[in-house]
N, C-alpha and C positions, 0 to 999 in steps of 0.2 A: 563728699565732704562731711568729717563728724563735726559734730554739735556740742561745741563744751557745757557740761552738767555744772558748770559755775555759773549758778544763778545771781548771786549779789556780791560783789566782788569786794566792797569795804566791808559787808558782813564779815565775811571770809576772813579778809586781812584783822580786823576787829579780833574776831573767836580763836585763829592763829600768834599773833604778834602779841596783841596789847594782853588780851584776857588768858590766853599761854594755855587753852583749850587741848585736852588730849586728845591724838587723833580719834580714839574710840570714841568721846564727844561729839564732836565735829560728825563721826557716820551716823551713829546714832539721830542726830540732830537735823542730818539732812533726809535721813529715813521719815523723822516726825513729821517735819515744816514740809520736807518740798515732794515725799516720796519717791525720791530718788536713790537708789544704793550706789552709793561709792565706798572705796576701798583705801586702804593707806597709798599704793602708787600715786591715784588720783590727787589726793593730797599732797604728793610730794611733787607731784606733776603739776600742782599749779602754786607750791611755795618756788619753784623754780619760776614760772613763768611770770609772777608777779617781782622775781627778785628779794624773797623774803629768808632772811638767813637762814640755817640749818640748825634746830634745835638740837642734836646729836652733838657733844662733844666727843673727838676724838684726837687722843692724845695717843700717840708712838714710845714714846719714854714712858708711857706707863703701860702701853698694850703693845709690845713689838712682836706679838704672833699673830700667825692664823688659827684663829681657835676654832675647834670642830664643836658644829651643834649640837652634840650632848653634852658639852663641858659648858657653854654658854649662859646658863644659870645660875652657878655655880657663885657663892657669897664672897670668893673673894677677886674672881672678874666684877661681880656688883660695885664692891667696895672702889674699886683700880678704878671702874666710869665714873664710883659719885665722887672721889677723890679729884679725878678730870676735872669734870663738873666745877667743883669747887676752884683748882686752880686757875679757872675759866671764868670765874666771876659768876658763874651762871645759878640759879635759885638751887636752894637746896629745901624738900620739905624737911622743918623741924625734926621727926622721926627718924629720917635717914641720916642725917647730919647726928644726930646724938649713935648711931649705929656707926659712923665715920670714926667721929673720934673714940670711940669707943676699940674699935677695930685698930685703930692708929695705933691708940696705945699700948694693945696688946704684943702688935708688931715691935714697936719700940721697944716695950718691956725684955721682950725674948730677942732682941737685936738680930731679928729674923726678917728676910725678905721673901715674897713670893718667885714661885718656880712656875711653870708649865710645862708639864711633859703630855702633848698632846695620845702618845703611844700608850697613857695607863687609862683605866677607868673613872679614877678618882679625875685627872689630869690635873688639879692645881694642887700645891704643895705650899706652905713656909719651910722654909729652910735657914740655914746660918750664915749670918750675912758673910761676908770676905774683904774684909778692911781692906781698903783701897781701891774696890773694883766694883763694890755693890753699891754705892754712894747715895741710891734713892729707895724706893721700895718695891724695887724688882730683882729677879737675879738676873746679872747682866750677860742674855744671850750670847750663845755663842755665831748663833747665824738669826738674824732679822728674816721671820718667815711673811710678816704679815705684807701683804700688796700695798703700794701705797694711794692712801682716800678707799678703803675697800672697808666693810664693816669686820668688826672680829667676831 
C-alpha cells in the first residue's frame, strides 16, 4: 500500500486554491518544510483528489491544434493562453496583460490572425484575416488536429 506524501491537507488546499502557489513553490516548499521531493504529477494527483479545479485554461477556439513541443513557447501560443485566461476570468499578472493587449492591438492593427503550420520551424504565423470565416483571432482550421481535454 503507498503512503501519500500529503502531509497537511488545508496547507495544501491553502498554498493551491486561495494563495494560487506556483507548482514550483509548492516543491520547493515541501523540499524546505517536510523533506519530501514531489513533482508536478503529485500535485495534480492530489488537486484531483481533493476535487480542486484545474488552474490550466484551455480553450479550443483559440488553440484547435496539436502543437508539437518545439513550437510550444513560442509568443504567440503564449499570447492565444493569456488571452484564454483572460476570457476565463482568471488572474492575469499586470506584466502579461499589458503584453496582451499590446499583442491584441497589433493583431487588430494589421487585421491579421494567427496560423499554425505545425510542418515549419517557425510553426506559428499571422496572416490575413478572411472576412467572413476568420471571425476571432485564429485562422480558421481546416481540420481540428487537437484531441479533446489533451494539452497543446
Amino acid at each position: 500500500m503507498t503512503v501519500s506524501k500529503l502531509v497537511n491537507r488545508d496547507e495544501f488546499i491553502r498554498w493551491y486554491e486561495n494563495e494560487r502557489k506556483p507548482y514550483s513553490w509548492i516543491i520547493s516548499e515541501y523540499k524546505r518544510k517536510y523533506d519530501i521531493e514531489i513533482g508536478n504529477g503529485t500535485i495534480s494527483n492530489w488537486r484531483s483528489q481533493l476535487g480542486l479545479e484545474k488552474r490550466a485554461v484551455r480553450d479550443a477556439s483559440l488553440i484547435p491544434w496539436a502543437v508539437k513541443r518545439e513550437h510550444r513557447l513560442n509568443h504567440m501560443l503564449q499570447m492565444l493562453r493569456t488571452e484564454a485566461r483572460r476570457r476565463a476570468g482568471q488572474p492575469i499578472p499586470a506584466e502579461r496583460m499589458k503584453q496582451l493587449e499590446s499583442w491584441l492591438r497589433n493583431v487588430r492593427e494589421e487585421d491579421a490572425v494567427v496560423h499554425y503550420d505545425p510542418d515549419t520551424p517557425q510553426g506559428w504565423w499571422l496572416v490575413p484575416r478572411r472576412p467572413g470565416i476568420d471571425n476571432d483571432l485564429i485562422r480558421v482550421p481546416e481540420k481540428v488536429t487537437r484531441a479533446r481535454g489533451s494539452r497543446e
